[in-house]
C-alpha positions in Angstrom: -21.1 -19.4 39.2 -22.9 -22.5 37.0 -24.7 -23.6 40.0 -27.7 -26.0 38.9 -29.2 -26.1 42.3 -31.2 -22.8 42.8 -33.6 -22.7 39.8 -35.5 -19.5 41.8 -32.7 -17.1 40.7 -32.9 -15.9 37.1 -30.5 -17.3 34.9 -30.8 -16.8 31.6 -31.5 -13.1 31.5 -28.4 -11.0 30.1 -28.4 -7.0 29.0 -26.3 -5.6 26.4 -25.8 -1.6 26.5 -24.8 -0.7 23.4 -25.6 -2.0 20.0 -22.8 -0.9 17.6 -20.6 -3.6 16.0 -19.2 -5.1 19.6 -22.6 -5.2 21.0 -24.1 -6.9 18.0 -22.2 -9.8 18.3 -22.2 -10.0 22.3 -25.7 -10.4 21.0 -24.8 -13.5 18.9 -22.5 -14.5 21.5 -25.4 -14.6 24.7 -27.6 -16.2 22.3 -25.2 -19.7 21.7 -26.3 -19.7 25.3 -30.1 -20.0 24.8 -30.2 -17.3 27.4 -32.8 -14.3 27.3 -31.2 -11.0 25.8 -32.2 -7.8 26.2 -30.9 -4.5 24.6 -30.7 -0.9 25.3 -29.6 1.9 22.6 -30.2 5.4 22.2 -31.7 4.9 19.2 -32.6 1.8 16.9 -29.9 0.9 14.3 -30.8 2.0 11.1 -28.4 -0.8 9.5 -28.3 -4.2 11.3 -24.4 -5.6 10.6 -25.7 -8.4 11.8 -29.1 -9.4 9.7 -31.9 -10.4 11.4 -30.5 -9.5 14.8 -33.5 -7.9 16.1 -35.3 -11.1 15.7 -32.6 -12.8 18.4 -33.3 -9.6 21.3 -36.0 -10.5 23.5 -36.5 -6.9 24.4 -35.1 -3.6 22.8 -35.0 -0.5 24.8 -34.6 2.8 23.5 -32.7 5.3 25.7 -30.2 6.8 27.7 -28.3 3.5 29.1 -27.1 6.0 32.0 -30.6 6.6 32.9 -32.3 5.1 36.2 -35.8 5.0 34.5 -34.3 3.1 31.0 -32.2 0.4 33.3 -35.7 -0.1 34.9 -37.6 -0.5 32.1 -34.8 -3.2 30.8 -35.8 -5.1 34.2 -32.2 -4.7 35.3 -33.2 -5.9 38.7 -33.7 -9.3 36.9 -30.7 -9.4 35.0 -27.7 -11.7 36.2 -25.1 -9.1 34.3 -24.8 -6.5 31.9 -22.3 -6.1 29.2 -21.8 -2.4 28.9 -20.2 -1.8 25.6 -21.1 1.4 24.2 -18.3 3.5 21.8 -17.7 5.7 24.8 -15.7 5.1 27.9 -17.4 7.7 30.2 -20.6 6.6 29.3 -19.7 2.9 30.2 -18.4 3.7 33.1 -21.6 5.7 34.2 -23.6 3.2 33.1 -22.0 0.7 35.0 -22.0 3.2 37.9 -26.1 3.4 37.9 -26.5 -0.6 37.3 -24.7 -1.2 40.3 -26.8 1.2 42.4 -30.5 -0.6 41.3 -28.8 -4.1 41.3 -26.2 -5.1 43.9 -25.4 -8.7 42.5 -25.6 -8.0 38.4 -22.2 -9.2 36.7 -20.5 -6.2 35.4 -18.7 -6.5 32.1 -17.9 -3.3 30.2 -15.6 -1.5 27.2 -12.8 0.1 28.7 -9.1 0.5 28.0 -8.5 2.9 31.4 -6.5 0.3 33.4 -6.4 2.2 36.8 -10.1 3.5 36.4 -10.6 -0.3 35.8 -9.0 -1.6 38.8 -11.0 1.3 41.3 -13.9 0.0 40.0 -13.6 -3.5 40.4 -12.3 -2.8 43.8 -15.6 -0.4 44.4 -17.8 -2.2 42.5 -17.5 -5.8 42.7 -18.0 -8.7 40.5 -16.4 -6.7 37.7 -14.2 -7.2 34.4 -13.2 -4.9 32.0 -11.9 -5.4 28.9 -10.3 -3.8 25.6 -11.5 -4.6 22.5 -8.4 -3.6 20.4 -5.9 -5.2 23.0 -7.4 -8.8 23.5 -6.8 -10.3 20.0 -3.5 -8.5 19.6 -2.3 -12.2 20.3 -4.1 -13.7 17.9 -2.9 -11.1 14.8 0.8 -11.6 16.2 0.6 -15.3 15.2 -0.9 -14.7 12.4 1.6 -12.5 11.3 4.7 -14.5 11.9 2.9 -17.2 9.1 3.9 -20.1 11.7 2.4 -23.6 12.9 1.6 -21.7 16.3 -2.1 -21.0 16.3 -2.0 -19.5 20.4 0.4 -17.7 22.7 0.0 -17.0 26.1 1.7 -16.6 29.5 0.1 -18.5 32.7 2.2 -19.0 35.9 5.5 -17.4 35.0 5.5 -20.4 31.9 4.5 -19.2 27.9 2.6 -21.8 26.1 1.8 -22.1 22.3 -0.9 -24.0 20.7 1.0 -25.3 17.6 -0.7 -27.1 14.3 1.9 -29.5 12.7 1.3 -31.6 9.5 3.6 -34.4 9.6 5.8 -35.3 7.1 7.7 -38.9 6.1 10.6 -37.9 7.9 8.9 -36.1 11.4 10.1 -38.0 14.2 6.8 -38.9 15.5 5.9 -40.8 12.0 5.4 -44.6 12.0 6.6 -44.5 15.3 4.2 -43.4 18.3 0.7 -43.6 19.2 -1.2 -40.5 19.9 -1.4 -41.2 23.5 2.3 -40.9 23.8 2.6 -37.2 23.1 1.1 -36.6 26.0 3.2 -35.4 28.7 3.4 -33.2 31.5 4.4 -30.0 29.3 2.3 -31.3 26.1 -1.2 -32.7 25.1 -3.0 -33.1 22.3 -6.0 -31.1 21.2 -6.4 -32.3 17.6 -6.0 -35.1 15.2 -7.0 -35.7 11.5 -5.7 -37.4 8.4 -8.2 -35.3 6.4 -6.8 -32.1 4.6 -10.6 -31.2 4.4 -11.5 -32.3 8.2 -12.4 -29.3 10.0 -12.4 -28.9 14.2 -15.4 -28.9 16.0 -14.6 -30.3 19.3 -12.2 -31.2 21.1 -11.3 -35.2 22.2 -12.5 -36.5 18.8 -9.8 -38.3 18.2 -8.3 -41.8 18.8 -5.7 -42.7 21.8 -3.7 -45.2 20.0 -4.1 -44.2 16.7 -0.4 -44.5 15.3 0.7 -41.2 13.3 1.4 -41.6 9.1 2.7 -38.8 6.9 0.2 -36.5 6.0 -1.4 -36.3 9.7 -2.0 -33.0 11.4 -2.1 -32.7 14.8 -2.9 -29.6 17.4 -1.1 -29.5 20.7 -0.8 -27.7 23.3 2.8 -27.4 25.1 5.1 -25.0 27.6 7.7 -23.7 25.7 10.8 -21.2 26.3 10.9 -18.6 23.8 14.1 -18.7 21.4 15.1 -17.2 18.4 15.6 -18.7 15.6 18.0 -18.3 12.6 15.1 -17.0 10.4 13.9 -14.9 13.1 17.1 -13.1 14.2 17.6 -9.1 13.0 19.0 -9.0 9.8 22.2 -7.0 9.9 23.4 -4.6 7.3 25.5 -6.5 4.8 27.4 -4.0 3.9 29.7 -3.6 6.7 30.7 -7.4 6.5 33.7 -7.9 4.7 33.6 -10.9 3.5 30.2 -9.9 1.9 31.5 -7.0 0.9 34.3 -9.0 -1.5 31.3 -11.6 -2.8 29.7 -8.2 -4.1 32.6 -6.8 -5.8 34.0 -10.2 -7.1 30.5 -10.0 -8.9 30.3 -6.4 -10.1 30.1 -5.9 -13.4 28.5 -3.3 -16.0 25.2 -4.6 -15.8 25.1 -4.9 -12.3 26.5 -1.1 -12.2 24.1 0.0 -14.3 20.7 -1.6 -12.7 21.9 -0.6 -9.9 22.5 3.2 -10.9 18.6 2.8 -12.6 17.3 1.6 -9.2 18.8 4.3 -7.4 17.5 7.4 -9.9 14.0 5.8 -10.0 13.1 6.7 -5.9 14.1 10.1 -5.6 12.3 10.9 -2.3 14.0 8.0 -0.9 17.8 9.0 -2.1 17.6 12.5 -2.1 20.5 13.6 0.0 22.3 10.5 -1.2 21.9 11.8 -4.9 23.4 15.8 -4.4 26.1 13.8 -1.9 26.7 11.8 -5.7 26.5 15.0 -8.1 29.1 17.0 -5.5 31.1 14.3 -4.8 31.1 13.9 -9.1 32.0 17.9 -9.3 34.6 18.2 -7.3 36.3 14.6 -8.5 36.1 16.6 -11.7 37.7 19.8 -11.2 40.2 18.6 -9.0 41.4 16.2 -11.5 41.5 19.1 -14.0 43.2 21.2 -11.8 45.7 19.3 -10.9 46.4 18.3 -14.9 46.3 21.8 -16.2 49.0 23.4 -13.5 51.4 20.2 -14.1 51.1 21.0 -18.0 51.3 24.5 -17.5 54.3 24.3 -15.2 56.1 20.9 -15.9 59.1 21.9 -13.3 55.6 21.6 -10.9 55.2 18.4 -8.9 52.7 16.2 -9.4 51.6 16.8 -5.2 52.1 20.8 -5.6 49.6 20.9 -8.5 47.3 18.4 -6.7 47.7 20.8 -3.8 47.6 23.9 -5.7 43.6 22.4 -7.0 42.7 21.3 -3.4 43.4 25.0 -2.5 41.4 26.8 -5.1 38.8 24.3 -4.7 38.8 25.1 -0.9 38.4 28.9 -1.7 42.6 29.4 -1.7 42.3 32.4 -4.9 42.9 35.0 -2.7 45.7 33.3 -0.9 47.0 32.1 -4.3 46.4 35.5 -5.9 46.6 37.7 -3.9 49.7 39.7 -4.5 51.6 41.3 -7.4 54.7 39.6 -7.0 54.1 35.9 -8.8 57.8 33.4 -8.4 55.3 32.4 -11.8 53.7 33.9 -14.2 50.1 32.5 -14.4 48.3 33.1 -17.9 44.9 34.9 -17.6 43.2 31.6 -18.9 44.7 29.5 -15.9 43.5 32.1 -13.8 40.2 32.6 -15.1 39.5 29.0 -14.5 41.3 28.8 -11.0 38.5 31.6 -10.1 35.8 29.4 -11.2 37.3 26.3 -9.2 37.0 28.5 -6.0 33.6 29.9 -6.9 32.5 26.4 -7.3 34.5 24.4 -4.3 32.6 27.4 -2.6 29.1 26.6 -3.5 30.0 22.7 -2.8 31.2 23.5 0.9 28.3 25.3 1.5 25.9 22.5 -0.2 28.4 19.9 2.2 27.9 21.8 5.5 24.0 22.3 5.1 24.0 18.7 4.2 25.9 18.3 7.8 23.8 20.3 9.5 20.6 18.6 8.5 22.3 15.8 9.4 23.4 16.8 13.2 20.1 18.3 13.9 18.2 14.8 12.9 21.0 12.9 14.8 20.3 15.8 17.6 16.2 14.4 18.2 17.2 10.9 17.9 20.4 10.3 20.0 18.9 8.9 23.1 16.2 6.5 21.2 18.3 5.0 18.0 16.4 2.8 16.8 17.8 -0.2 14.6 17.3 -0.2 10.6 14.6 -1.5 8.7 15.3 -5.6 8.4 16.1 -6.2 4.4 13.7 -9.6 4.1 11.8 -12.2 5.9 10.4 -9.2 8.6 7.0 -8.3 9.9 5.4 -4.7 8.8 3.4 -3.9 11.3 0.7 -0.8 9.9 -0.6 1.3 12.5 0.6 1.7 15.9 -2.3 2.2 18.3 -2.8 -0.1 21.1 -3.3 -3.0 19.1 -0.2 -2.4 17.0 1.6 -2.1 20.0 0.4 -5.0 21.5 1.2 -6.9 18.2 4.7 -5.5 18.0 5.3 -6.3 21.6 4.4 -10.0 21.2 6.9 -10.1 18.1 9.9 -8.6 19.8 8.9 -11.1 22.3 10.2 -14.1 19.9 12.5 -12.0 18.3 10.8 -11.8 15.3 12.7 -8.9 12.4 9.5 -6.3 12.0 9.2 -2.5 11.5 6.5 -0.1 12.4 4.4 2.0 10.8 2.2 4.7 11.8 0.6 8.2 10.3 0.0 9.5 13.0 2.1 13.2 13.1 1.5 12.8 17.1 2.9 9.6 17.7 5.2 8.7 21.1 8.5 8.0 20.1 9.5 6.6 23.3 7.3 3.9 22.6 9.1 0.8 21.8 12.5 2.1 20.9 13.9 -1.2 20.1 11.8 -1.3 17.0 12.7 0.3 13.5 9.5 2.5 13.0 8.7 4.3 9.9 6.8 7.7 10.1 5.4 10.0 6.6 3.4 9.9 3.4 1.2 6.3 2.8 3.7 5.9 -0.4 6.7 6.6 0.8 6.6 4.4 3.9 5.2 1.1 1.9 8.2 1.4 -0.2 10.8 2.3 2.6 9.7 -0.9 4.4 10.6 -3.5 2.4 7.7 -5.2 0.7 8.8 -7.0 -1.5 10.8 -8.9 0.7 8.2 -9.4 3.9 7.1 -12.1 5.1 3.9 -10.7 6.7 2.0 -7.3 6.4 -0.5 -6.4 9.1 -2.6 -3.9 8.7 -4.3 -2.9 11.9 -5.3 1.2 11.7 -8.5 2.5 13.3 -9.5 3.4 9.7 -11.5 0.6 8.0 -11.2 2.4 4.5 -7.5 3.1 5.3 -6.6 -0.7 6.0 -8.6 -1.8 3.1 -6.1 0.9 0.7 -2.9 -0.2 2.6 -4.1 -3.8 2.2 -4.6 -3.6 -1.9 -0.9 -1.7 -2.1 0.8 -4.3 0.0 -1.0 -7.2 -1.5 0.0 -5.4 -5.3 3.8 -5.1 -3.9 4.6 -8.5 -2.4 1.4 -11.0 -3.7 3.3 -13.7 -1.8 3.2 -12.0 2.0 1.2 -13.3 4.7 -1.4 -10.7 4.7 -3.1 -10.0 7.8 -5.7 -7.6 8.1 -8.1 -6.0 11.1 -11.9 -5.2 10.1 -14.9 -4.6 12.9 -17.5 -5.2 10.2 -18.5 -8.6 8.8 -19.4 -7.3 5.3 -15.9 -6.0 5.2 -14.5 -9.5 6.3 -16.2 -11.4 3.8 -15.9 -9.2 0.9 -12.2 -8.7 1.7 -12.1 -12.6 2.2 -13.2 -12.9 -1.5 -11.3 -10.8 -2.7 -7.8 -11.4 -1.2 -8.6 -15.3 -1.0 -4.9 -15.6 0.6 -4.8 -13.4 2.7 -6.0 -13.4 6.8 -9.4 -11.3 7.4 -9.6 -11.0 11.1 -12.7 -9.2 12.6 -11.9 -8.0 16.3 -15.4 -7.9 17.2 -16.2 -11.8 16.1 -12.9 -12.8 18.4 -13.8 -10.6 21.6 -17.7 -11.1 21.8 -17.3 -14.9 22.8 -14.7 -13.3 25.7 -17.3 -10.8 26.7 -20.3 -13.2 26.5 -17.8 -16.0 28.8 -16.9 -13.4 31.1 -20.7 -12.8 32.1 -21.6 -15.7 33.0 -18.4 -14.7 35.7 -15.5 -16.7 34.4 -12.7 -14.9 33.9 -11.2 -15.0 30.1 -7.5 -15.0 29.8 -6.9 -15.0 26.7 -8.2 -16.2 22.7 -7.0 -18.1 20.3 -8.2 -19.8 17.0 -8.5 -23.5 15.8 -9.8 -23.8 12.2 -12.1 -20.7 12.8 -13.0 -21.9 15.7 -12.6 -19.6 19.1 -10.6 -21.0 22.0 -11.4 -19.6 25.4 -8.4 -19.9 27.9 -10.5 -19.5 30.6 -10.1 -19.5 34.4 -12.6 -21.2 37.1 -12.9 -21.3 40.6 -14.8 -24.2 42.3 -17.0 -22.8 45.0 -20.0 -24.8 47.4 -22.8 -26.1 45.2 -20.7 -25.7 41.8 -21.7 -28.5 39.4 -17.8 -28.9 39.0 -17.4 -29.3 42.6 -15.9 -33.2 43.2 -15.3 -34.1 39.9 -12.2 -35.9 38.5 -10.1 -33.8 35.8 -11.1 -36.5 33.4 -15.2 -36.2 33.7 -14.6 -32.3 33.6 -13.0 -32.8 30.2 -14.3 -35.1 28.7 -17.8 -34.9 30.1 -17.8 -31.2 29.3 -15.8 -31.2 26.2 -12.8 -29.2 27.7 -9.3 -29.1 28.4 -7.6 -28.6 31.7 -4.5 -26.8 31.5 -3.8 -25.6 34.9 -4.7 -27.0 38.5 -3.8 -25.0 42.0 -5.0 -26.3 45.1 -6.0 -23.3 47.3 -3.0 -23.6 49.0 -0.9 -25.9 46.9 1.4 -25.0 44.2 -0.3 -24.4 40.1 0.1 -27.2 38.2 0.7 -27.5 34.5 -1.3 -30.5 32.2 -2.8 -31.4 35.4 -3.5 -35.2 36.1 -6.7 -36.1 34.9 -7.1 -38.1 38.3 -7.6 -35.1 40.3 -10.9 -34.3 42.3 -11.8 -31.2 42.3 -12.6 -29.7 45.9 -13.6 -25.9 47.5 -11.6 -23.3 46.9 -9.2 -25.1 43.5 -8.7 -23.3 40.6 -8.9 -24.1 37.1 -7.8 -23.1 33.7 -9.2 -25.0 30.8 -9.6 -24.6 27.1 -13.3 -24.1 25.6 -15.5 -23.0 23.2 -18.5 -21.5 23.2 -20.1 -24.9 23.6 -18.5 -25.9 26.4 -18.3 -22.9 28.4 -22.4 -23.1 27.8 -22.3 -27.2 29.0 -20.7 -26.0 32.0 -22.7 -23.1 32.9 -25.7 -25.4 32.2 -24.3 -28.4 34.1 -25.1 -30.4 31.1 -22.5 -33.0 30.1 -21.8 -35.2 27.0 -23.9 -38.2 28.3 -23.7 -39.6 25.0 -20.4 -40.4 25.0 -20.1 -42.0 28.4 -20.8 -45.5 27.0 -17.6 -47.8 27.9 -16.6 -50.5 29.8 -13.5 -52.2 31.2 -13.7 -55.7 31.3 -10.4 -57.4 33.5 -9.5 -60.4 32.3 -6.5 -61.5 34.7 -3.7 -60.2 36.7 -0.7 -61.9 36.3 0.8 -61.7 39.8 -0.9 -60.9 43.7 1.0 -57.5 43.4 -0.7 -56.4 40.3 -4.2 -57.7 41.9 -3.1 -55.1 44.4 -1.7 -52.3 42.6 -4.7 -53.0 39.9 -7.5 -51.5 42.4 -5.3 -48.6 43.0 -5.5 -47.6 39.3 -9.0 -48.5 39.4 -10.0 -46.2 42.0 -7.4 -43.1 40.6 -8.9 -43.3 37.3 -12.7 -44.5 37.3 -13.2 -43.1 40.6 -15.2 -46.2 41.8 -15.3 -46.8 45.2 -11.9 -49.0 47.0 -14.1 -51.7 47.9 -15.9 -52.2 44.5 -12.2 -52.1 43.0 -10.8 -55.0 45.8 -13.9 -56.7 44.3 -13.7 -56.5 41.0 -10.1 -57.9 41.2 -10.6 -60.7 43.5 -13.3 -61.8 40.8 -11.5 -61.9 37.3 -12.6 -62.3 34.5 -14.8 -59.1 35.7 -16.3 -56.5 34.3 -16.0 -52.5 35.9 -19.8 -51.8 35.4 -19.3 -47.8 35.5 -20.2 -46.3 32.5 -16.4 -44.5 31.0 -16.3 -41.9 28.6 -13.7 -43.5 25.7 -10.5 -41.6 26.6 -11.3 -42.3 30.1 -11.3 -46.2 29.7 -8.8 -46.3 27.1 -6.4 -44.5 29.7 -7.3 -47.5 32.3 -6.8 -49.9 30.2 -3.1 -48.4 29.3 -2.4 -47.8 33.1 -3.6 -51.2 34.2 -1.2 -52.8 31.1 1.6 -51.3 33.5 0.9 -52.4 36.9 0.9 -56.4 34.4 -3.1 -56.2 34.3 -4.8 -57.3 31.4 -8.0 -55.7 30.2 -10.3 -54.5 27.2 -12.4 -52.0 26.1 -16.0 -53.0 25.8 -19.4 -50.7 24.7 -21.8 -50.2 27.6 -24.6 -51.5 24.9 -22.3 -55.1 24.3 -23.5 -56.1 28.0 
């Protein structure tokens, strides 16, 4: 794993099985590395997504990636791993299977979503990773989705932490006040700084220590956070049955409000159908029982008000018989009264029929869904989450997580309703479930089907529903992405092949990539090392790893120590420690390569006094924890002041020393190695 000392085994060599949209940009990916690619494929694309890919492949094979005589001819024997990403799983699997029988050592990464196969493999096989496409970025759309500051989510060691991007405004309690240096803490450090609108990351550590923060500043930081729900993210509760609500509505009822009301109501007829014949019956029989009762109290007035009311309810319940029935009337009834007391029974008999098919419908819904109720649709500020496959569900799992108010939505007629019963899920036509979710009063739509061309229809309805939703939308081509970029300038294009490939290039140089996240377009590797003999990492402070390498360490375990979160940069690494850091492409590739940022290990400290024997003392401590000088050069250097460290510092580095040795009453300066 990035050893620089054995230049006889073949680095740089790398085969990619599998040149559909994922194995295109592996492609890309391999490249950043300046390694040698080669490619197998059944047969040669007829349209590069990619243009100009072909001219990046060293050697393109056409074949049967399964095949013994194709592996050989892609000089698999020479290759340090193969990224096995084809569109089917057996095939992977097989191929992976016949790689590891002509090449014992080759790195194995490969497509797969079968988690047990996966883990029989990587037992079997060795030096192994699988991974899913549709399931490692389901992170990154959840954050997009909720519209937030939080650019990445993750879970290391029991702890979640979020990346978070915060622009800082005249009242922030971190304006005018502190100095960037002084966010850090153990559960928060800082990634990111500009004052630019425009500025745009690149790297990270490109920004000054004690730099104090103005308005207008935007910062990205890394912190360990509990999740809590917030009172924008709690499930909004039907209204209705809250009675003080319920008097602010009728306090403002009015005509109007009746009537556009009554309009909204007969203009979504799919929607209200049962509600509308409950209306019309319940009208009906208002109606004729009203007439009913007024007709028998004017016919007989000696009648009470409650026996013609009575009299009505009894027709209307199918009573004419009982009423009728015999010869032998205490009243005479006119033929007219009759007449009409027939047709109240015919019709109270058609609207009890109408009521108990209405019932039954009813029971037998009730009947499918009494052990998995699931909560209504939120009325505003929700997620709609479109399409449910393992992406979707990976999305919508992440949400529920925070407690974030969303609904799902899926097509398929086949879809497990046991699957996330605590989410309101909408099933049916495309129509009908856009307008049964709420649109208008989202606050994000993702869209995140299988189907390109169906995400691209769902996308144009949402977008013509609720403009001002924080669109989200998954593509796999990067024609797609950019068309849809230019023409929905506001909303989120995310292509699920771009975000994976850097994990699947990372992972075959063997580090193992936990999870993704974005910084300004910019993909962030959480990625995990382990420091074995003859690693280039082996014995370096946290502080040259970082900053020599362009990283940032997140986690440190000792192999038989406890993890540590925003590890000390005054650790040594050693045998056997394990590392998580944060890295691009770039830095992934400077570490693989054993290349550091020389050009920024240019400062100086130059001591000009202590101002007591016990910070002469406790001065050489901090010299040797943070430079990593030697004790005796530090005794020296501190027995001679005015003296200057001559150890070339990267800027942070010295910066730091210079703040450390201010607290053990030591004063010093920065100085450039080229001021000397």
């Amino acid at each position: 794993m990035h050893q620089a000392a054995q230049p006889q085994v073949l680095l740089d060599q790398f085969l990619v099985c599998g040149l559909g949209g994922l194995g295109q940009h592996c492609v890309v990916a391999l490249k950043q590395f300046e390694v040698s690619v080669i490619a197998i494929d059944k047969k040669p694309p007829e349209d590069w997504e990619i243009p100009h890919l072909e001219n990046l492949l060293d050697t393109l094979v056409i074949g049967d990636c399964r095949q013994i005589d194709v592996l050989q001819q892609a000089k698999i024997q020479q290759c340090r791993a193969a990224i096995i990403v084809t569109s089917s799983e057996q095939v992977n699997a097989e191929t992976a299977l016949a790689v590891r029988k002509l090449n014992p050592k080759t790195r194995l990464v490969i497509r797969s979503s079968k988690k047990n196969l996966n883990e029989l493999l990587s037992e079997h096989l060795g030096n192994f990773v699988a991974f899913e496409p549709t399931q490692l970025p389901a992170p990154a759309f959840a954050l997009a989705a909720l519209g937030t500051e939080t650019l990445g989510l993750f879970h290391l060691e029991g702890q979640w932490l979020q990346v978070v991007k915060r622009t800082l405004s005249p009242t922030d309690r971190w304006c005018n006040r502190q100095l960037l240096h002084e966010l850090n803490t153990h559960k928060r450090h800082i990634l990111y700084h500009t004052s630019s609108a425009t500025s745009s990351f690149k790297a990270f550590h490109k920004w000054e220590p004690d730099t104090r923060l103005m308005p207008g500043d935007t910062i990205v930081y890394i912190e360990a956070i509990k999740p809590t729900s917030t009172d924008s993210q709690k499930l909004v509760k039907n209204t209705w049955y809250n009675p003080w609500h319920l008097l602010t509505r009728l306090k403002h009822l009015n005509w109007l409000t009746i009537k556009q009301q009554v309009t909204q109501f007969l203009r979504k007829p799919d929607q209200n159908r049962f509600k509308q014949v409950g209306i019309i019956c319940g009208v009906i029989v208002g109606v004729l029982l009203l007439l009913g009762t007024v007709l028998y109290r004017l016919t007989y007035p000696k009648m009470g008000l409650i026996d013609a009311f009575l009299t009505s309810t009894m027709l209307l319940l199918g009573g004419f018989g009982d009423l009728f029935g015999g010869f032998n009337f205490t009243l005479p009834v006119p033929f007219w009264l009759r007449l009409i007391s027939l047709g109240m029974t015919i019709t109270g008999t058609i609207l009890v029929g109408v009521f108990y098919s209405f019932l039954t419908e009813r029971l037998l819904a009730a009947r499918f869904q009494l052990n998995k109720r699931r909560p209504p649709v939120p009325q505003k500020d929700h997620v709609v989450v479109v399409g449910l496959g393992r992406m979707g569900q990976g999305i919508a799992e992440i949400l529920q997580e925070f407690n974030q108010p969303l609904v799902g939505i899926t097509l398929n007629t086949d879809f497990d309703m046991t699957v996330l019963p605590k989410m309101p899920l909408i099933t049916g036509s495309l129509k009908r479930f856009l307008s049964k979710a709420n649109l208008q009063t989202a606050k994000s739509v993702v869209v995140v089907t299988d189907d390109e061309m169906l995400n691209l229809e769902v996308s144009l309805m949402a977008y013509d529903a609720n403009p001002e939703s924080n669109l989200v939308i998954r593509t796999t081509g990067l024609s797609l992405s950019d068309n849809l970029a230019e023409l929905l300038p506001n909303a989120q294009v995310l292509c699920v092949y771009a975000l994976v490939a850097e994990a699947f290039a990372g992972a075959a140089f063997g580090e193992n990539i936990i999870n993704l996240f974005r910084i300004n377009h910019k993909t962030i590797l959480v990625t995990e090392y382990q420091i074995e003999g003859g690693d280039t990492l082996n014995g370096l402070l946290l502080s040259e790893v970082a900053y020599g390498y362009g990283v940032v360490p997140i986690l440190y375990q000792k192999e038989t120590g406890m993890a540590k979160l925003m590890p000390s940069e005054d650790i040594s690494l050693a045998v056997g420690d394990r590392m998580i850091v944060l890295a691009t492409s770039d830095g992934l590739q400077r570490i693989e390569q054993g290349t550091t940022i020389t050009t920024s290990k240019t400062w100086q400290v130059h001591i000009t006094r202590a101002l007591t024997e016990e910070a002469q003392f406790e001065g050489a401590n901090v010299l040797v924890r943070i430079s990593g000088c030697s004790l005796n050069t530090a005794r020296t250097v501190m027995k001679n002041l005015p003296q200057t460290l001559h150890l070339p510092l990267y800027k942070h580095q010295a910066q730091r020393l210079i703040i450390e040795l201010s607290k053990a009453q030591v004063i010093a300066h920065l100085l450039p190695t080229n001021s000397l």
